[in-house]
C-alpha positions as CSV (number, residue, x, y, z in Angstrom):
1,X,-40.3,-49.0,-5.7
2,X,-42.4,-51.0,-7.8
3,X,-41.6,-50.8,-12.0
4,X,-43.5,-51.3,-14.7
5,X,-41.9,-52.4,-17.8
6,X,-43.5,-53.1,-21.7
7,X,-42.2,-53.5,-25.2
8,X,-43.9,-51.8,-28.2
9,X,-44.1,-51.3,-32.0
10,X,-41.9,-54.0,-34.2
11,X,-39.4,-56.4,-33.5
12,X,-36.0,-55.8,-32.8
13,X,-32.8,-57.3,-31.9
14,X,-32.2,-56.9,-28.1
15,X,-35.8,-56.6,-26.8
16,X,-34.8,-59.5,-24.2
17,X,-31.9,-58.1,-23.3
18,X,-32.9,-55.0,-22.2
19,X,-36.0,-56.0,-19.9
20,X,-33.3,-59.1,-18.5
21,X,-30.4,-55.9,-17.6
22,X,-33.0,-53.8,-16.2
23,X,-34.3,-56.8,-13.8
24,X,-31.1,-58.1,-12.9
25,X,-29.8,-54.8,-12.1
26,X,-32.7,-53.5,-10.6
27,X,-33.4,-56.2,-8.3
28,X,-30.3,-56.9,-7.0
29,X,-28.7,-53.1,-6.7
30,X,-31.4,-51.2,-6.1
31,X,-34.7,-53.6,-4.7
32,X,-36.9,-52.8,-6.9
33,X,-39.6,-54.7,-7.9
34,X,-40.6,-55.5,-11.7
35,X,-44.3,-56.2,-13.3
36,X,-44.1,-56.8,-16.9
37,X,-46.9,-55.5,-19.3
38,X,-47.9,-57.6,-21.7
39,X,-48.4,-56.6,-25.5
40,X,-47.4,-53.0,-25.4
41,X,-49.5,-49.7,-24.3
42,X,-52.4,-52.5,-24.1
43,X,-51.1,-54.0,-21.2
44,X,-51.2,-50.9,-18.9
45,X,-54.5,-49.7,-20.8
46,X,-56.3,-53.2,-19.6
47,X,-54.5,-53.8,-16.2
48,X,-52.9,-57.0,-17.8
49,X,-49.4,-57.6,-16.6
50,X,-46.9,-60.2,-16.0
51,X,-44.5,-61.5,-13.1
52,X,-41.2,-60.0,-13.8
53,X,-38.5,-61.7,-11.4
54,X,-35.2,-63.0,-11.9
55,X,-36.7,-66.0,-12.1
56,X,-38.7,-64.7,-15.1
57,X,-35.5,-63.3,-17.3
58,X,-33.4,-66.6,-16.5
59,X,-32.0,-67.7,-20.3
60,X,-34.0,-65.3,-22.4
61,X,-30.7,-64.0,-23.7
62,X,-30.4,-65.5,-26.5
63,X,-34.2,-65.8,-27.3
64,X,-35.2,-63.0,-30.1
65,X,-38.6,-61.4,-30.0
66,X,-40.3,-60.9,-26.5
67,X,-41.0,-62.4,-23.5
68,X,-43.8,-59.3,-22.6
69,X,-45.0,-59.3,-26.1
70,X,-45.5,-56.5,-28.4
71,X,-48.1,-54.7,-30.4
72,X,-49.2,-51.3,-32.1
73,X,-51.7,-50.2,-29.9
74,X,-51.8,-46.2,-29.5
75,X,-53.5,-45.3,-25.8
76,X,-53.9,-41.9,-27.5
77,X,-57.0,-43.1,-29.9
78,X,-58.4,-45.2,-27.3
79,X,-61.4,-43.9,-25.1
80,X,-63.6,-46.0,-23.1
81,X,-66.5,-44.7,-21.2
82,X,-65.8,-41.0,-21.3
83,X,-62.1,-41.7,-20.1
84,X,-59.4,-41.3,-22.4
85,X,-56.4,-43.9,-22.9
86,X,-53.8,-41.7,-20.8
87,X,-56.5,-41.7,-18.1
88,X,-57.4,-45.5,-18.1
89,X,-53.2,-45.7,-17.8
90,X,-53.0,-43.7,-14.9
91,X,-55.9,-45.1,-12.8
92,X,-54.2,-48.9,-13.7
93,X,-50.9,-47.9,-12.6
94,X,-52.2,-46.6,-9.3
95,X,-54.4,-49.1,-9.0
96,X,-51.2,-51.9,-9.2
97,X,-49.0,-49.3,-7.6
98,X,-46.2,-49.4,-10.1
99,X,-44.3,-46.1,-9.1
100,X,-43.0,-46.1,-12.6
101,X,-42.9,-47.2,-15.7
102,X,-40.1,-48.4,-18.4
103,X,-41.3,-48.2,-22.2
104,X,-38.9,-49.9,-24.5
105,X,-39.9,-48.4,-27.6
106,X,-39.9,-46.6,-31.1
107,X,-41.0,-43.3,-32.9
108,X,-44.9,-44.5,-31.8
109,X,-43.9,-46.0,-28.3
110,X,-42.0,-43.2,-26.9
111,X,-44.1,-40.3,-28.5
112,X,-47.2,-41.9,-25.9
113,X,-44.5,-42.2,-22.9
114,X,-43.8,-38.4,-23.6
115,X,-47.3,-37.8,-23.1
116,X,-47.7,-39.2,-20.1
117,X,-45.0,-38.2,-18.7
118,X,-46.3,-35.0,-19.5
119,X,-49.3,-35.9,-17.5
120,X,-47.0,-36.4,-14.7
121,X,-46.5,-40.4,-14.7
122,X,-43.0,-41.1,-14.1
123,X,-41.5,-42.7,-17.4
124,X,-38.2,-43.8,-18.8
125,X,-37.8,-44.2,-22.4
126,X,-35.5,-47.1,-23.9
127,X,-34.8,-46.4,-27.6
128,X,-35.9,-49.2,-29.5
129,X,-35.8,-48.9,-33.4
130,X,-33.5,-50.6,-36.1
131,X,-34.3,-47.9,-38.2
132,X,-32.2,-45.6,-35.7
133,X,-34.4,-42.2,-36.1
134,X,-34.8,-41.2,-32.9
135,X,-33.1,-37.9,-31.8
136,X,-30.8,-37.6,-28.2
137,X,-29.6,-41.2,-29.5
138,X,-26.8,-41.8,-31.2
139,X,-27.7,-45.9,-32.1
140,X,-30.7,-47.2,-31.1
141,X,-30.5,-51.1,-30.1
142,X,-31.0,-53.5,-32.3
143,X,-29.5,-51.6,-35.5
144,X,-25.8,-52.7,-35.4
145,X,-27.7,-56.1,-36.1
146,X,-29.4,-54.8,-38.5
147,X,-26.8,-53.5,-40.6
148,X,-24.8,-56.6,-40.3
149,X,-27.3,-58.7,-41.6
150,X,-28.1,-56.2,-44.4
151,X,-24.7,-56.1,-44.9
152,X,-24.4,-59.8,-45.1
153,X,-26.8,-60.2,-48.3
154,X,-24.9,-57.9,-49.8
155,X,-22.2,-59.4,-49.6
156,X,-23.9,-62.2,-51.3
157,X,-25.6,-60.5,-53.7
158,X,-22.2,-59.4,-55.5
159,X,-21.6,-63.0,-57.1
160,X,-24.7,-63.3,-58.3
161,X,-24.8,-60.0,-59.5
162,X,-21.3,-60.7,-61.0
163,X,-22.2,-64.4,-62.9
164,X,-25.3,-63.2,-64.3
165,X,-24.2,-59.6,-65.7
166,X,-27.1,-57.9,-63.6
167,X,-27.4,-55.0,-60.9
168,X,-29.4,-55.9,-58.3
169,X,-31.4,-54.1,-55.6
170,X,-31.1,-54.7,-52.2
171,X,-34.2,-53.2,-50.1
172,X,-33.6,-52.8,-46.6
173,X,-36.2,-51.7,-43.8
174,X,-36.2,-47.9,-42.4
175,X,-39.5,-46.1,-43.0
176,X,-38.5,-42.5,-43.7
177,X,-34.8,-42.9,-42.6
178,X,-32.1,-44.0,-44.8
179,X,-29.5,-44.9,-41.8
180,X,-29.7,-49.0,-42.6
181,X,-29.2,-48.5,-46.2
182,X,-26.6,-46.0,-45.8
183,X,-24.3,-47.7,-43.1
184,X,-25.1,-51.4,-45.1
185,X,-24.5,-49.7,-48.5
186,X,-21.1,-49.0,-47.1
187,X,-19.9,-51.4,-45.8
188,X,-21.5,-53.9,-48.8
189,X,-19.7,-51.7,-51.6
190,X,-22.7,-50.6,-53.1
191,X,-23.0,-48.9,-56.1
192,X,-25.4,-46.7,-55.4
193,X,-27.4,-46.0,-51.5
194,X,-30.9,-44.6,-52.6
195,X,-32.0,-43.0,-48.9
196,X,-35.9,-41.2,-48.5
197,X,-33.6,-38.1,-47.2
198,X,-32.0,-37.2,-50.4
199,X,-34.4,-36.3,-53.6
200,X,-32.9,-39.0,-56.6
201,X,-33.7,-39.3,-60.2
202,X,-34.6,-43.1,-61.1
203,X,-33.6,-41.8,-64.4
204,X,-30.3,-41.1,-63.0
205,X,-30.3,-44.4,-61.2
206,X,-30.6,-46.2,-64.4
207,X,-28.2,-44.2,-66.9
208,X,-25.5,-45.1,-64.0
């Protein structure tokens, strides 16, 4: 069997990691054989893919970011003489004769995959989000690290906060999900966790 695999949306904590387990373990119980797509849902859109070998995932551990690269495209929008962007997918994945396909992705990433699996491309979905809002997960990767390091300036911020008389804010990443603040708030001792899931008055905020 012959896999594709690709990384979309922002960066996150664990990107390498993932495509590393799934070579390793791929290749050596199963056979299978890996072709990385570079720079998200453009990479399958434009044919342009990567070697994807042991060889290939050999001391990217510890590197962040990664090694396939990542963007925003959306296959949905994109239409190129008369074919749409799920088409042009499923002609380059025949064409390189990857069986199936690996999307390590958010909100964005994962909707596409469920379209084309949909369209009846074989596609696993790997929750990738710090902001942790994606449902039939209970933690995405990457935001355990996220909430430590939130955590970690807050911790920080108390002395200053302390020595100078002030309250300070703390904005943390998240969208329309409060999880980071919530589970950083916590664990910082913050006075108040202001999450986009629960109406607040800044009014309120301030009195407090």
């Amino acid at each position: 069997m012959r896999v594709g695999v690709l990384t979309g949306g922002g960066d996150c904590p664990g990107l390498n990691a993932v495509i590393r387990a799934l070579v390793r373990r791929g290749t050596a119980e199963f056979g299978y054989e890996f072709v990385g797509f570079r720079d998200g849902w453009r990479g399958p859109l434009e044919g342009d893919t990567v070697p994807l070998d042991v060889q290939a995932v050999r001391g990217i551990l510890p590197r962040g970011g990664t090694i396939l690269g990542s963007s925003r495209t959306n296959p949905l929008a994109e239409s190129q003489g008369g074919r749409s962007g799920v088409e042009r997918i499923k002609d380059n994945l025949a064409g390189l004769g990857v069986d199936a396909l690996v999307a390590i992705g958010g909100e964005d990433t994962l909707g596409v995959a469920t379209r084309l699996h949909g369209e009846g491309v074989q596609v696993i979905g790997v929750p990738k989000t710090i902001d942790n809002d994606l449902g039939a997960t209970d933690y995405t990767f990457g935001f355990d690290t996220a909430v430590n390091i939130a955590m970690e300036a807050i911790d920080r911020l108390h002395t200053t906060a302390e020595s100078h008389h002030r309250a300070l804010i703390c904005e943390v990443m998240g969208r329309h999900a409060g999880w980071i603040a919530l589970h950083s708030g916590l664990a910082g001792g913050a006075n108040v966790i202001l999450i986009p899931e629960k109406p607040f008055s800044i009014e309120k905020v301030c009195a407090y």
